[in-house]
MARLUMDREN-734080 format. One record per residue (C-alpha): residue number from 1; residue in one letter; x, y, z. Coordinates in steps of 0.05 Angstrom, whole numbers, plus 32768, in hexadecimal, padded with zeros to 4 digits. Layout:
BEGIN
n->NUM	res->A	x->X	y->Y	z->Z
...
***
This chain:
BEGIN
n->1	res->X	x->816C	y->7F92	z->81BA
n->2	res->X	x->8125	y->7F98	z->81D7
n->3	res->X	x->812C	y->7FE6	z->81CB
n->4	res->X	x->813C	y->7FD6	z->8184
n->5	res->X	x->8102	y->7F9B	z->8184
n->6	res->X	x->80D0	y->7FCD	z->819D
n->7	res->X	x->80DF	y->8009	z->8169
n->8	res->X	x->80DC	y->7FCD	z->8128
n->9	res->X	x->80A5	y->7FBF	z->8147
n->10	res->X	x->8084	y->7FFC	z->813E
n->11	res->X	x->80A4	y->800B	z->8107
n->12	res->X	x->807B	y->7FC9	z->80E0
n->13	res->X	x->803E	y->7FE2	z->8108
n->14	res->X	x->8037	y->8029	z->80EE
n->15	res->X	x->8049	y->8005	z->80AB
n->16	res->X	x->8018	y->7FD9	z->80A9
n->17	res->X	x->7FE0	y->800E	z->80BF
n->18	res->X	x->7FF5	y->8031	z->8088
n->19	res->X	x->7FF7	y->7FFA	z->8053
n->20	res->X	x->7FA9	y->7FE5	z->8066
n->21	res->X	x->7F96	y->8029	z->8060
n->22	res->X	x->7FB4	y->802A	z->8015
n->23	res->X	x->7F9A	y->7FDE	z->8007
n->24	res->X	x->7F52	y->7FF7	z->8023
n->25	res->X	x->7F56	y->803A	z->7FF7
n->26	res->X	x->7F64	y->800A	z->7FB9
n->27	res->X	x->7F2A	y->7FE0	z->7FD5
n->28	res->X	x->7EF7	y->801A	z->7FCE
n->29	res->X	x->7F17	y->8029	z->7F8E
n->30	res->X	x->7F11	y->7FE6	z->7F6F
n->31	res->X	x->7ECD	y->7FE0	z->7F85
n->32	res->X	x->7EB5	y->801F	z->7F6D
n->33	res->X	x->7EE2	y->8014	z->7F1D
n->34	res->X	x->7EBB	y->7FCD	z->7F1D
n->35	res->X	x->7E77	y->7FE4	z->7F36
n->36	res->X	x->7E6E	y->7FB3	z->7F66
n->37	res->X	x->7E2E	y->7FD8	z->7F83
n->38	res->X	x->7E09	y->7F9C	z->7F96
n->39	res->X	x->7E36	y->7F91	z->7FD8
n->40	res->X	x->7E24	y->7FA4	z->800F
n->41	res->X	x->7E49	y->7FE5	z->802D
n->42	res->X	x->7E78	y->7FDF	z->8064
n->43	res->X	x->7E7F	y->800B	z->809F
n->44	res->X	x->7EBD	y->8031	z->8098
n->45	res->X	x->7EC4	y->8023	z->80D9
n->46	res->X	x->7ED4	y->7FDA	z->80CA
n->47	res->X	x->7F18	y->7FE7	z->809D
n->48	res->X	x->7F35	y->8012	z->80DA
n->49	res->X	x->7F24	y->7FD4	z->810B
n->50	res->X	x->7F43	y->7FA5	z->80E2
n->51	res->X	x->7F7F	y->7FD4	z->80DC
n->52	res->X	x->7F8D	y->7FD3	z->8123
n->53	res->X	x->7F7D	y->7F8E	z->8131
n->54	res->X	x->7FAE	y->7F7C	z->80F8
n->55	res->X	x->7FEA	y->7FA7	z->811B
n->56	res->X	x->7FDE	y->7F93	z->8163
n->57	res->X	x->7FDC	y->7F45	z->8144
n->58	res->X	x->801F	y->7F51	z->8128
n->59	res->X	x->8042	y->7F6F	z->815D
n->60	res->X	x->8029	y->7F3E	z->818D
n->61	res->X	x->8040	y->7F0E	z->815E
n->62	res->X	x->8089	y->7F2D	z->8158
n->63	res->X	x->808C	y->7F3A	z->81A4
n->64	res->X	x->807F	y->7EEF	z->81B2
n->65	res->X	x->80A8	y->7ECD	z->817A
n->66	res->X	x->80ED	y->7EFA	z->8192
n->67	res->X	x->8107	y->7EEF	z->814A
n->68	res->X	x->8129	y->7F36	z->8147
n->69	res->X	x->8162	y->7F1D	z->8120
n->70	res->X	x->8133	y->7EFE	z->80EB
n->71	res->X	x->8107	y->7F3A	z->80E5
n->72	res->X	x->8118	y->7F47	z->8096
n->73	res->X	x->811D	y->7EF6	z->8085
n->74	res->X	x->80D3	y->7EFD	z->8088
n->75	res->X	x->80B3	y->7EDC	z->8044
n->76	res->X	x->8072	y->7EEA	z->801D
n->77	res->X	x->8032	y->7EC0	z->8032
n->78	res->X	x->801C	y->7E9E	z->7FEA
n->79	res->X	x->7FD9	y->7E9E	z->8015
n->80	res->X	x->7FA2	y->7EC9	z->7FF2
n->81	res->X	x->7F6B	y->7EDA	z->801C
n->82	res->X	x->7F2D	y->7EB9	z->7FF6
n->83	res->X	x->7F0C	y->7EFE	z->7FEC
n->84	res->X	x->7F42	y->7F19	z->7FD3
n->85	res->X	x->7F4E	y->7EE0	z->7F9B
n->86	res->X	x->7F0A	y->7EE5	z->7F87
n->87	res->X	x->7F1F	y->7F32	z->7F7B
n->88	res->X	x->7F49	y->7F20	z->7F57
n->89	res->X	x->7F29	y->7EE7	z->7F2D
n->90	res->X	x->7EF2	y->7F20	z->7F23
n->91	res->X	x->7F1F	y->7F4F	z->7F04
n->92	res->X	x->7F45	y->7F1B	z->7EE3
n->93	res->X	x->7F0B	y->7F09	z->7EB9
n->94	res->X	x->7EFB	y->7F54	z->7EAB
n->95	res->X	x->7F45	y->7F61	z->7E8A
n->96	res->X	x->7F3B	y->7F1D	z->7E64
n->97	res->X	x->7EF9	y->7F30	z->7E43
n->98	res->X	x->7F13	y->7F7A	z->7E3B
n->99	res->X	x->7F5C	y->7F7D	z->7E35
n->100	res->X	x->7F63	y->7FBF	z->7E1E
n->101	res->X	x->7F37	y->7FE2	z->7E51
n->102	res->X	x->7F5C	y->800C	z->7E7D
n->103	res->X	x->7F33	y->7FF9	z->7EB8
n->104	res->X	x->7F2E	y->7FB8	z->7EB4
n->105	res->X	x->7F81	y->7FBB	z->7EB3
n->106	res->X	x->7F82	y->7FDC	z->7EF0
n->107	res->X	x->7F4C	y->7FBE	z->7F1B
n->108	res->X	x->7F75	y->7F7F	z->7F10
n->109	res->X	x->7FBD	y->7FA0	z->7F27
n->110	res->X	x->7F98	y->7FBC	z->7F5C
n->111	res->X	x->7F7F	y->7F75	z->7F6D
n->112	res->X	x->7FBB	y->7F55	z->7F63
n->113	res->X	x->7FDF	y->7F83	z->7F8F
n->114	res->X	x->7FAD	y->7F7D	z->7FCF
n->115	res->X	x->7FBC	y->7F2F	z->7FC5
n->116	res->X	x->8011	y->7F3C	z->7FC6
n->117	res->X	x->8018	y->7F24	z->7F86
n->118	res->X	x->8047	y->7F62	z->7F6D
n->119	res->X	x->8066	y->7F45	z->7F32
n->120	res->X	x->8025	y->7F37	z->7F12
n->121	res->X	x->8002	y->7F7B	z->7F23
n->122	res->X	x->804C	y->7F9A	z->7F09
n->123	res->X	x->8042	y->7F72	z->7EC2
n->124	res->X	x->7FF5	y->7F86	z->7EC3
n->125	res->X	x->8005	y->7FD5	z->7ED7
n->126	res->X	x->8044	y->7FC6	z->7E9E
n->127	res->X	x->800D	y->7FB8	z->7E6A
n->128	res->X	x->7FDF	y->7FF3	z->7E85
n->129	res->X	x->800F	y->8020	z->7E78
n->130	res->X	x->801E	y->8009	z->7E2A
n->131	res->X	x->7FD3	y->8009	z->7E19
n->132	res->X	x->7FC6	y->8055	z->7E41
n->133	res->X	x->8006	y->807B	z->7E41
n->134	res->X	x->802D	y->8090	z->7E7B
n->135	res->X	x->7FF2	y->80A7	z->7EB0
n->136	res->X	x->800D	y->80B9	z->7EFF
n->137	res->X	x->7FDD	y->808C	z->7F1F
n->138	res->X	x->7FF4	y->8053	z->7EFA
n->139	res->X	x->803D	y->8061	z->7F09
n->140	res->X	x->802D	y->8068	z->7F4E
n->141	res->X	x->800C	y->8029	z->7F58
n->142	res->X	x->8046	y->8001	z->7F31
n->143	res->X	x->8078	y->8029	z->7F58
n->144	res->X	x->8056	y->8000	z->7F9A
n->145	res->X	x->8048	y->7FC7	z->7F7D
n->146	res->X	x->809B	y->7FC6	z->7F66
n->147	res->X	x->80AE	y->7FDB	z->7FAE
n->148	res->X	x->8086	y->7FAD	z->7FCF
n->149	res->X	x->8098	y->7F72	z->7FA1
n->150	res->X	x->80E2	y->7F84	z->7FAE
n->151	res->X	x->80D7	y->7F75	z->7FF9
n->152	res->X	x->80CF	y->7FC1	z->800E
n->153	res->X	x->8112	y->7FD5	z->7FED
n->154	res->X	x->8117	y->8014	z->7FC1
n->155	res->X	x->8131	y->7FF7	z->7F86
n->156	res->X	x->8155	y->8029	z->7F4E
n->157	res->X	x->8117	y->8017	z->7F21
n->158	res->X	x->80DD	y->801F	z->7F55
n->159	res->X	x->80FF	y->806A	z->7F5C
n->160	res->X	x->80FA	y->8078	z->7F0F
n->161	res->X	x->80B8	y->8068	z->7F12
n->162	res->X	x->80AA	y->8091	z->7F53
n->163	res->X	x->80CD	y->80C9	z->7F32
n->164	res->X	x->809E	y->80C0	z->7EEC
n->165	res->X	x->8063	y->80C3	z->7F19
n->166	res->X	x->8077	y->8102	z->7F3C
n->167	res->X	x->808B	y->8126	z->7EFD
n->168	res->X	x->8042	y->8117	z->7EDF
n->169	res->X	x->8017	y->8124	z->7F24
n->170	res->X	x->8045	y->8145	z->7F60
n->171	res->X	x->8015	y->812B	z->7F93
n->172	res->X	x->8006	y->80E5	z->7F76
n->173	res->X	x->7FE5	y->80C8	z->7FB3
n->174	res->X	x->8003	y->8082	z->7FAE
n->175	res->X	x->8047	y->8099	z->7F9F
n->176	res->X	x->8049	y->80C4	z->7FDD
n->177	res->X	x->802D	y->808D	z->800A
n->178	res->X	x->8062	y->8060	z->7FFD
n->179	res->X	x->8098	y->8095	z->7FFD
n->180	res->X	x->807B	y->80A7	z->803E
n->181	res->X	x->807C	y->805D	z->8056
n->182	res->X	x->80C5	y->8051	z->8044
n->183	res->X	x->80DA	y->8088	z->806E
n->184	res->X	x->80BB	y->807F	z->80A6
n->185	res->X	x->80D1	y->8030	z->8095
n->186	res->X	x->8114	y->8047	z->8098
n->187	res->X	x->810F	y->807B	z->80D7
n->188	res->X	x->810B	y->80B3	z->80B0
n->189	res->X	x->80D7	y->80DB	z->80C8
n->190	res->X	x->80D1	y->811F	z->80BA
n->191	res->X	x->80D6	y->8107	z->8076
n->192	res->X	x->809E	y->80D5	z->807C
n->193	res->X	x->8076	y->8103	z->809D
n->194	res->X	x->8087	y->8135	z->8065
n->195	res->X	x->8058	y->810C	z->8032
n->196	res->X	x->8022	y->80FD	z->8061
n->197	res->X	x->8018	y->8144	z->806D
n->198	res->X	x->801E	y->8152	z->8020
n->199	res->X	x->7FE9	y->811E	z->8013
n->200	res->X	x->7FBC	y->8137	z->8050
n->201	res->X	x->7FBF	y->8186	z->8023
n->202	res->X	x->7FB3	y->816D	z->7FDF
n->203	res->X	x->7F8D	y->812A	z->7FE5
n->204	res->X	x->7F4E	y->813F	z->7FFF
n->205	res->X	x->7F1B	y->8105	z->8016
n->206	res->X	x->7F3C	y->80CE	z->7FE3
n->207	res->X	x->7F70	y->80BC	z->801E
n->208	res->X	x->7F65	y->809A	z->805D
n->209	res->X	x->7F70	y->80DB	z->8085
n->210	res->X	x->7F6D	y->80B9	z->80D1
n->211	res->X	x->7F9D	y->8083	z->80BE
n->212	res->X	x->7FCB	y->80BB	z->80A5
n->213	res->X	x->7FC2	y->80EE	z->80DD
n->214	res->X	x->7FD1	y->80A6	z->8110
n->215	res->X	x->8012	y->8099	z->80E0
n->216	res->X	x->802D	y->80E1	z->80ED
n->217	res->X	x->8018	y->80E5	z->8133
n->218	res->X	x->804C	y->809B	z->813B
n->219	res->X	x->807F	y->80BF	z->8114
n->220	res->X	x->807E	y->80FF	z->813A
n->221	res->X	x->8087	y->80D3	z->8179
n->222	res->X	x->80BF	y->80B2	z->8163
n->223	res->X	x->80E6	y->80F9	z->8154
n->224	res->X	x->80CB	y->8112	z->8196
n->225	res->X	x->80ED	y->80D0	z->81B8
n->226	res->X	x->813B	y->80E5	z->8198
***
């Protein structure tokens, strides 16, 4: 059991180092679609930090609590982090005032979604998607925002919307991320390493390259361990 215990554990750690690296890219995005230039900037430094202080939390956490057996009747914290909420109130009021702008749309999915609340950021991207047309980006993020609200299962309709995304924009950065974090979710990682590497070659600076390059070196260790 403590072999098993120990490879979950790293399993939710690599997942989580991933997940802040996508919530911190949507960050910077949101910031930058709602012009918030009068903030001060942050050190990119601080994200990373964060990042790891978040995974060794949790696995010191898991290793102390010894609930192995209850590892997946874990339940979503209605908690909001006050930032976050007012993120979301921000963007809130910007759809209400504009509700056909585009932007405004998805700075609020995108805020809903760093907050956990999936089914509203899936009705929000729903709407998005009537007013602009079927657009890759926006698939992507409703295909994580679907996953995610399904507890991290792969549900027959988050795949038709992966597979939209792909057939509009083959390296859809989102898409990919959470393809890559199911695998490796799942122990399957040549395949999650597979899309990291993909998004490494066609994704330029818009990715979180370290947190990537740390996610494939975890997976390659795993394979190396068989």
């Amino acid at each position: 059991m403590e072999t098993g215990m120990v490879s979950l554990g790293l399993g939710i750690g690599i997942s989580l180092l991933v997940f802040v690296a996508y919530i911190y890219w949507q960050h910077m995005r949101l910031n930058l679609v709602m012009g918030i230039a009068q903030l001060p900037n942050m050190s990119s430094k601080v994200p990373f930090a964060m990042g790891i202080v978040l995974v060794l939390l949790t696995l010191a956490i898991y290793s102390q609590t010894g609930r192995f057996r209850d590892w997946d009747q874990g339940r979503l914290d209605e908690n909001i982090d006050y930032l976050v909420a007012a993120e979301i109130t921000k963007a809130s009021r910007w759809a209400q005032s504009e509700p056909q702008n585009t932007l405004a749309l998805m700075a609020l999915a995108q805020a809903y979604s760093a907050g956990g609340l999936y089914s509203d950021a899936v009705r929000t991207l729903d709407k998005l998607l009537e007013i602009g047309g079927e657009d890759a980006e926006v698939l992507g993020a409703k295909a994580n925002a679907l996953y995610y609200r399904e507890l991290r299962q792969m549900t027959p309709e988050t795949q038709e919307v992966i597979a939209k995304a792909l057939a509009l924009s083959p390296f859809e950065p989102q898409t990919h991320m959470l393809l890559a974090a199911d695998a490796y979710l799942h122990a399957r990682n040549q395949e999650a390493i597979d899309h990291w590497q993909l998004l490494l070659k066609h994704n330029g600076d818009s990715i979180n390259r370290e947190a990537i390059n740390n996610a494939i070196a975890k997976a390659q260790s795993k394979m190396n361990e068989r």
